[in-house]
N, CA, C and O atoms as a printed pandas DataFrame, in Angstrom:
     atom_number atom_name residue_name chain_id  residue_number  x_coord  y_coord  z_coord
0              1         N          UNK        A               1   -4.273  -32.995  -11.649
1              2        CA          UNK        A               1   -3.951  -31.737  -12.278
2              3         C          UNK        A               1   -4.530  -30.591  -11.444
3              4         O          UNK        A               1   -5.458  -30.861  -10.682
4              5         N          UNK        A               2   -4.071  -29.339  -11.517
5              6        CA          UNK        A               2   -4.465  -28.488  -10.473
6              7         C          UNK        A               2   -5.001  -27.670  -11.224
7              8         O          UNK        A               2   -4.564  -27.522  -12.365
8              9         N          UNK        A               3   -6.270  -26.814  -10.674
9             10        CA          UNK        A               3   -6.831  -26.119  -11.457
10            11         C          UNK        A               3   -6.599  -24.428  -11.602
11            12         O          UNK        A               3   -7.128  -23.682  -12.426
12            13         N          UNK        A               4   -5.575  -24.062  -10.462
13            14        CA          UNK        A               4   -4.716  -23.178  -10.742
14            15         C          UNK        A               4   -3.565  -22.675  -10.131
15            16         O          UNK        A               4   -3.644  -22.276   -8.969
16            17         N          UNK        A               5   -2.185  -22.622  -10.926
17            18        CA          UNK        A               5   -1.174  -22.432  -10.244
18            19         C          UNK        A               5   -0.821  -21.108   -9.477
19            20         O          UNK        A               5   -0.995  -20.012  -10.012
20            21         N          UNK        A               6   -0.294  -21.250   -8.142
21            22        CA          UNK        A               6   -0.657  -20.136   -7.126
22            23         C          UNK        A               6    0.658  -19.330   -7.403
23            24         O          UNK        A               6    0.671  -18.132   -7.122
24            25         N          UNK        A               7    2.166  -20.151   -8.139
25            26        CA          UNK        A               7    3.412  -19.748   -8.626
26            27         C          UNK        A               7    2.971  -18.526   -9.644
27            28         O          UNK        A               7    3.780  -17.599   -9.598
28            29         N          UNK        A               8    2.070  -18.354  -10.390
29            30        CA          UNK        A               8    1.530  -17.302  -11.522
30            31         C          UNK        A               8    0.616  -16.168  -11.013
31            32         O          UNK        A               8    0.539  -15.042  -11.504
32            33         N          UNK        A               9   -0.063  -16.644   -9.950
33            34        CA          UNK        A               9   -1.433  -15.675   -9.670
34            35         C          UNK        A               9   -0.915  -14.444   -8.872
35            36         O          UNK        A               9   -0.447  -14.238   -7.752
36            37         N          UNK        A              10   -1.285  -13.574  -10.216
37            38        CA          UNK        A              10   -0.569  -11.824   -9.633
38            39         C          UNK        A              10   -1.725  -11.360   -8.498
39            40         O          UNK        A              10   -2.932  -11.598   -8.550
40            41         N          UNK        A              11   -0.920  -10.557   -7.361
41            42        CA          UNK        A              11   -1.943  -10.075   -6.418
42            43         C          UNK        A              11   -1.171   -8.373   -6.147
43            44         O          UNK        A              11   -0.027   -7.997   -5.889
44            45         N          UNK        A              12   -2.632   -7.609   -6.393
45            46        CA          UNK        A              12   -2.356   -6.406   -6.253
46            47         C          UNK        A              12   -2.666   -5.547   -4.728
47            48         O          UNK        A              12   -3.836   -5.463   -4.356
48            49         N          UNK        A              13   -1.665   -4.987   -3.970
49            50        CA          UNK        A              13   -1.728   -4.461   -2.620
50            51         C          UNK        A              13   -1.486   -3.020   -3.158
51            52         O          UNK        A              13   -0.711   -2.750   -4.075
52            53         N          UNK        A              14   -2.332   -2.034   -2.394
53            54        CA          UNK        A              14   -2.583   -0.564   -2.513
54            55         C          UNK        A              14   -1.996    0.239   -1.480
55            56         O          UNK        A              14   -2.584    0.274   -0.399
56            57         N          UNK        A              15   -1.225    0.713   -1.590
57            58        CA          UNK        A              15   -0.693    1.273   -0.273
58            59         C          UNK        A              15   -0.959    2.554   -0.258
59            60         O          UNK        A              15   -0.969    3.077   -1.372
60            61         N          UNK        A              16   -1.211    3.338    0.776
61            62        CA          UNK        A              16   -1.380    4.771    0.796
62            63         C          UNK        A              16   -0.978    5.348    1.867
63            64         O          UNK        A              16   -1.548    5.198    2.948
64            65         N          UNK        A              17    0.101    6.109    1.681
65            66        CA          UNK        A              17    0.820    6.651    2.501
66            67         C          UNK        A              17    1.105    8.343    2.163
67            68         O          UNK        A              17    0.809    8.971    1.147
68            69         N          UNK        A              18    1.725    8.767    3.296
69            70        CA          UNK        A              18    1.743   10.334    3.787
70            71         C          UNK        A              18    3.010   10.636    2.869
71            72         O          UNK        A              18    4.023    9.983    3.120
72            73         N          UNK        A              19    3.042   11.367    2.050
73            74        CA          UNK        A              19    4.003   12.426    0.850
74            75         C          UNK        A              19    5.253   12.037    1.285
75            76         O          UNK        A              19    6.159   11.828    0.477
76            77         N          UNK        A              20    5.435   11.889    2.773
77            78        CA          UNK        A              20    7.132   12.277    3.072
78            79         C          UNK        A              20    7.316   10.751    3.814
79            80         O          UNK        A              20    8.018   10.813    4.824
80            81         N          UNK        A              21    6.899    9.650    3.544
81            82        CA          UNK        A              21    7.037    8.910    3.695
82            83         C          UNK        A              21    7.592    8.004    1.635
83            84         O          UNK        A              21    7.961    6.844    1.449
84            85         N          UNK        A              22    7.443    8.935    0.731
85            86        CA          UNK        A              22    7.806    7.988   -0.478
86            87         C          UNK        A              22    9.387    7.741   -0.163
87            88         O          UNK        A              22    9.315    6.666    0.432
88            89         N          UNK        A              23   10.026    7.897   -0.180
89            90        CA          UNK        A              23   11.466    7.577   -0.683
90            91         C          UNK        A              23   11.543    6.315    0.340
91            92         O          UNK        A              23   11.967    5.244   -0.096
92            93         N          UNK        A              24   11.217    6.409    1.425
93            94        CA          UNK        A              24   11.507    4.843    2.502
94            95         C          UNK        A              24   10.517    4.054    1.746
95            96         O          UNK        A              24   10.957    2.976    1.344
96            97         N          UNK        A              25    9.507    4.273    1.504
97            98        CA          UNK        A              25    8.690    3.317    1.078
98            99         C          UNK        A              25    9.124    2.384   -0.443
99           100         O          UNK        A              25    9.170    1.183   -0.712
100          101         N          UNK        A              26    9.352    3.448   -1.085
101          102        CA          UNK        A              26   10.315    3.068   -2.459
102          103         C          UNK        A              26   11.020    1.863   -2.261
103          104         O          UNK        A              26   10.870    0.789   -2.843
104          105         N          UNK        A              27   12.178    2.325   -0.943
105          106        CA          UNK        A              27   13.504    1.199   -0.802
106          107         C          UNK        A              27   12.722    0.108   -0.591
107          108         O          UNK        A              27   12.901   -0.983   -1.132
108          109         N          UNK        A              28   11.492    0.485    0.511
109          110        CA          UNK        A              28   11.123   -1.139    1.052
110          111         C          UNK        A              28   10.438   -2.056   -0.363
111          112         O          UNK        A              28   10.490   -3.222   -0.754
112          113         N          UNK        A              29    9.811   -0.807   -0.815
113          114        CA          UNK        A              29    9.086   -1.577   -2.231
114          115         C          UNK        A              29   10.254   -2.498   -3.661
115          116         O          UNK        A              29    9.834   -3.364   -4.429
116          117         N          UNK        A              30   11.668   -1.962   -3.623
117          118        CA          UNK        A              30   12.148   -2.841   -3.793
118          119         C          UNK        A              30   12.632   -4.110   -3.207
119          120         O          UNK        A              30   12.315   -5.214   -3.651
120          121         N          UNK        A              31   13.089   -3.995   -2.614
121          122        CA          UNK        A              31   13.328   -5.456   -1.902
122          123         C          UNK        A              31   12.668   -6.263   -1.417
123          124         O          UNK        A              31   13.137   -7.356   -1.100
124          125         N          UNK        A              32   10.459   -5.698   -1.089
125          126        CA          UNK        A              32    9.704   -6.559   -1.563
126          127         C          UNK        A              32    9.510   -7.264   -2.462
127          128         O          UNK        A              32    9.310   -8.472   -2.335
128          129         N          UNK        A              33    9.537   -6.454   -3.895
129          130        CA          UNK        A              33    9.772   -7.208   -4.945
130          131         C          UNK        A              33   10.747   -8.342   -5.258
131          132         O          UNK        A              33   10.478   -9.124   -6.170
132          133         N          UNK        A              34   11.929   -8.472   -4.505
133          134        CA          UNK        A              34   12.611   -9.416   -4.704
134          135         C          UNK        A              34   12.124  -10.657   -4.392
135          136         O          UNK        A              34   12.005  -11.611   -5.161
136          137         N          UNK        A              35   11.881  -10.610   -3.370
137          138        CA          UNK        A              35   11.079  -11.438   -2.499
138          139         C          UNK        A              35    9.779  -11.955   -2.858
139          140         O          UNK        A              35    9.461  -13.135   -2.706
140          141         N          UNK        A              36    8.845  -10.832   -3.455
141          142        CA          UNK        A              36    7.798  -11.347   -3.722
142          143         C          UNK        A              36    6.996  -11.015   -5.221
143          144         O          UNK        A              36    5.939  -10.448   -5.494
144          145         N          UNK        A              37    7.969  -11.612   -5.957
145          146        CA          UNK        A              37    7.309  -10.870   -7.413
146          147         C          UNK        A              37    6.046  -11.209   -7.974
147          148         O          UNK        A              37    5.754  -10.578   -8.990
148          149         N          UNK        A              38    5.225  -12.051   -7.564
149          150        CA          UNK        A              38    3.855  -12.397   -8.016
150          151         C          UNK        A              38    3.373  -11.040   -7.391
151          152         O          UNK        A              38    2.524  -10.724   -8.224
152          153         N          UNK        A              39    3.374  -10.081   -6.497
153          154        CA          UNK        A              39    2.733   -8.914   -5.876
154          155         C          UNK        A              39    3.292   -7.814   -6.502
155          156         O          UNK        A              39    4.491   -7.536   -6.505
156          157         N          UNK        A              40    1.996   -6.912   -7.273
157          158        CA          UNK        A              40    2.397   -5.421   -7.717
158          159         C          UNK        A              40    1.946   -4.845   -6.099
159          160         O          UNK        A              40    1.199   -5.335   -5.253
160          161         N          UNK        A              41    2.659   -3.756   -6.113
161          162        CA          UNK        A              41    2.541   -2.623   -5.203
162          163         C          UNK        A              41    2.500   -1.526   -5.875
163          164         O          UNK        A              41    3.270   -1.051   -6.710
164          165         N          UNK        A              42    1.342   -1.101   -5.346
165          166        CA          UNK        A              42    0.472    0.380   -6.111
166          167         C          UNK        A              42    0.610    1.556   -5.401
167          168         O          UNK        A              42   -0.415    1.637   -4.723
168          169         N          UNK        A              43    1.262    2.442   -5.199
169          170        CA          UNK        A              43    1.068    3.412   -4.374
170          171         C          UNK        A              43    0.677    5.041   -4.405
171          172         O          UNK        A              43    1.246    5.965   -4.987
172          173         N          UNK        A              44   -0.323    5.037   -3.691
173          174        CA          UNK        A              44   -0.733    6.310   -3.581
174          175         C          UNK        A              44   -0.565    7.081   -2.081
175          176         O          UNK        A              44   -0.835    6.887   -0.896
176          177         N          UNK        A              45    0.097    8.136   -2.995
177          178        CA          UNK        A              45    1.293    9.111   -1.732
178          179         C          UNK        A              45    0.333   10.564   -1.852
179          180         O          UNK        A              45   -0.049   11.011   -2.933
180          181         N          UNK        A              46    0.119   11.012   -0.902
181          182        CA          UNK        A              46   -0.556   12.226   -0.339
182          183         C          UNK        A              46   -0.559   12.569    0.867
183          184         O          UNK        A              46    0.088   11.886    1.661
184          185         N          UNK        A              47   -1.409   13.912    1.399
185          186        CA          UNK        A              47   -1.239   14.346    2.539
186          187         C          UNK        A              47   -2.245   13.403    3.380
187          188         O          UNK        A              47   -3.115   12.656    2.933
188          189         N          UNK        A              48   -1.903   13.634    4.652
189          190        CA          UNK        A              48   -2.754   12.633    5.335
190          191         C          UNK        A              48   -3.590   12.800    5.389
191          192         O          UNK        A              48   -4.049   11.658    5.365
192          193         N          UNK        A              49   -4.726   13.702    5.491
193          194        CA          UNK        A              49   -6.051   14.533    5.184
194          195         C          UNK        A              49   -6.511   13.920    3.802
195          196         O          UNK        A              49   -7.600   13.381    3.606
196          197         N          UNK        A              50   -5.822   14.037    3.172
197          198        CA          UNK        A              50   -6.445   13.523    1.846
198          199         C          UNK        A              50   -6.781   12.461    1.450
199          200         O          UNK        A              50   -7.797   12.114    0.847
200          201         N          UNK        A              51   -5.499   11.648    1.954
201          202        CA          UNK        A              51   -5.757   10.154    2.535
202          203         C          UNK        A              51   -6.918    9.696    2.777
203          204         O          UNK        A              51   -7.775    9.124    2.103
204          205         N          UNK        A              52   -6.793   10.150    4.216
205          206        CA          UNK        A              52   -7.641    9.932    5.260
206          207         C          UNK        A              52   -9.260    9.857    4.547
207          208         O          UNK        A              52  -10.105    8.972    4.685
208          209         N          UNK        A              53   -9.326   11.157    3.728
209          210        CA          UNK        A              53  -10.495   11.186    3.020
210          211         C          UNK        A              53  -10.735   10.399    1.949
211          212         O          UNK        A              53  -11.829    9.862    2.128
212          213         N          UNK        A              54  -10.283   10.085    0.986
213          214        CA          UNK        A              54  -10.188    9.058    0.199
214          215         C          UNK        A              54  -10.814    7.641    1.143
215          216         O          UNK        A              54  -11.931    7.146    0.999
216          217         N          UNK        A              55  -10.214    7.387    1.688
217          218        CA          UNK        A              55  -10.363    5.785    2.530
218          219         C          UNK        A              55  -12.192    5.668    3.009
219          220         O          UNK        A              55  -13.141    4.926    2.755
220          221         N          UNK        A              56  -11.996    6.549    3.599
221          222        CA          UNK        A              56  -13.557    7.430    4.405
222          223         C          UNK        A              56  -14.477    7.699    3.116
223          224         O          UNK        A              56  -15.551    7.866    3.695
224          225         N          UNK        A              57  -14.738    7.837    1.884
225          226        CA          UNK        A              57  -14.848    7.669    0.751
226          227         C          UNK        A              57  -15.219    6.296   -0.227
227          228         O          UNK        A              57  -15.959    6.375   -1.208
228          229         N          UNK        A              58  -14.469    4.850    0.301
229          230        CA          UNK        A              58  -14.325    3.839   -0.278
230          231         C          UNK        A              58  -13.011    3.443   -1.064
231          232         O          UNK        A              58  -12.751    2.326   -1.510
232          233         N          UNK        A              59  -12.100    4.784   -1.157
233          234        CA          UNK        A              59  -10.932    4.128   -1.639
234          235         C          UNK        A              59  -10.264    2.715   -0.982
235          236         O          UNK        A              59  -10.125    2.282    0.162
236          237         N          UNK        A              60   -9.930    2.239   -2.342
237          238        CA          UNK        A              60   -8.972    0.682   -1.721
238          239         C          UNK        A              60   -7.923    1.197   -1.024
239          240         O          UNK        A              60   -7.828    2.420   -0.922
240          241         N          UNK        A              61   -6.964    0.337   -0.430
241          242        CA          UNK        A              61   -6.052    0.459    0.863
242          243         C          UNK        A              61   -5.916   -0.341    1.347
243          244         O          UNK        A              61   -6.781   -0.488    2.210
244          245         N          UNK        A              62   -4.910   -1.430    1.293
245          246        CA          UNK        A              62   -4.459   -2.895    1.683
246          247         C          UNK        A              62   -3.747   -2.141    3.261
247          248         O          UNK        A              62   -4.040   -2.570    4.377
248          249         N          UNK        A              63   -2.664   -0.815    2.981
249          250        CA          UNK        A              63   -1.723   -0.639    3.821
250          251         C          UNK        A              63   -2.075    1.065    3.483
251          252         O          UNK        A              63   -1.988    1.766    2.475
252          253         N          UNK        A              64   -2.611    1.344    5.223
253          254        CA          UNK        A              64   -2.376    2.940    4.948
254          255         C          UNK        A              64   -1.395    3.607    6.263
255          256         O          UNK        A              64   -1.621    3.348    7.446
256          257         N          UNK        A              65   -0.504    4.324    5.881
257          258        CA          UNK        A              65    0.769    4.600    6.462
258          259         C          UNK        A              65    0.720    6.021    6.829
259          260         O          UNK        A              65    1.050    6.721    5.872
260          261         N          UNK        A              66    0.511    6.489    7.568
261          262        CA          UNK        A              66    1.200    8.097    8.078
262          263         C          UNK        A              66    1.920    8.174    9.123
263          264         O          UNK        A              66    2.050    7.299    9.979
264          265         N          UNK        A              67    2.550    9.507    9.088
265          266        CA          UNK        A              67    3.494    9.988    9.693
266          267         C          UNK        A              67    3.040   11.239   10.741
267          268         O          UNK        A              67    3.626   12.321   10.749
268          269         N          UNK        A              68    1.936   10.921   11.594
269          270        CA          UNK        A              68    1.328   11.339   12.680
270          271         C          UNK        A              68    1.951   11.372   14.303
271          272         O          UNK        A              68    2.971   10.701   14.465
272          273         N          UNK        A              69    1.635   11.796   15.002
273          274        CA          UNK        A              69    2.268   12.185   15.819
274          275         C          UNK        A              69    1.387   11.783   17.002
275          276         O          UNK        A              69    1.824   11.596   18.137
276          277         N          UNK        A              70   -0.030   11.654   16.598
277          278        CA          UNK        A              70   -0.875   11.495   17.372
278          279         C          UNK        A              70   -1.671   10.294   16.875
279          280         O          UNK        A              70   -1.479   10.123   15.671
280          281         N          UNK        A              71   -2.430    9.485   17.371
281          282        CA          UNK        A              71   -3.688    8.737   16.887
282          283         C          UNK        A              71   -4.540    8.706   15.986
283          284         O          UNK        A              71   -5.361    9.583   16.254
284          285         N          UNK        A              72   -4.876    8.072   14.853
285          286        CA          UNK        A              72   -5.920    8.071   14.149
286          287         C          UNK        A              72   -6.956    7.433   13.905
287          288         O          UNK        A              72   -7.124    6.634   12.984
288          289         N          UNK        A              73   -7.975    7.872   15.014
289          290        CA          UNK        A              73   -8.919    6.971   15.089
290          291         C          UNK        A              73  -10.288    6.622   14.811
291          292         O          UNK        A              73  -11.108    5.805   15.231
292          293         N          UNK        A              74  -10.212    7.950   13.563
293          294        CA          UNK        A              74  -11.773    7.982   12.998
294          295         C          UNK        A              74  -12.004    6.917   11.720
295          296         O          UNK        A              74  -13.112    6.674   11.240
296          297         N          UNK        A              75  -11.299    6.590   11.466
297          298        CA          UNK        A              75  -11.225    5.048   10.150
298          299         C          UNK        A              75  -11.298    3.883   11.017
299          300         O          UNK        A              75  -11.277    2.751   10.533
């Protein structure tokens, strides 16, 4: 007997991404779900500064996404 089934066990990923990145992220977040419905996807959408600060802070963040132009390499 197994002591727990891995078919049930919900896993939560945090994504945080740059304001003008929601609507692509949306599409992809559905058709993750198809694919992977034991996984909620949580997302927190802001400016990248804010982001950035949050993370630098201790905020969670499985996946952090901006729309930079340049490098970000103080995290």
């Amino acid at each position: 007997m197994k002591s727990s089934d891995t078919t049930t066990k919900k896993t939560e990923l945090v994504i945080s991404a740059a304001a003008s990145l929601q609507d692509a992220l949306k599409e992809i977040e559905s058709a993750f779900n198809d694919e992977h419905p034991n996984v909620t996807l949580t997302n927190n959408f802001g400016s990248s500064g804010a982001l950035k600060q949050q993370i630098a802070q201790g905020a969670k963040a499985d996946l952090f996404s901006l729309q930079l132009k340049r490098p970000l390499m103080s995290l």
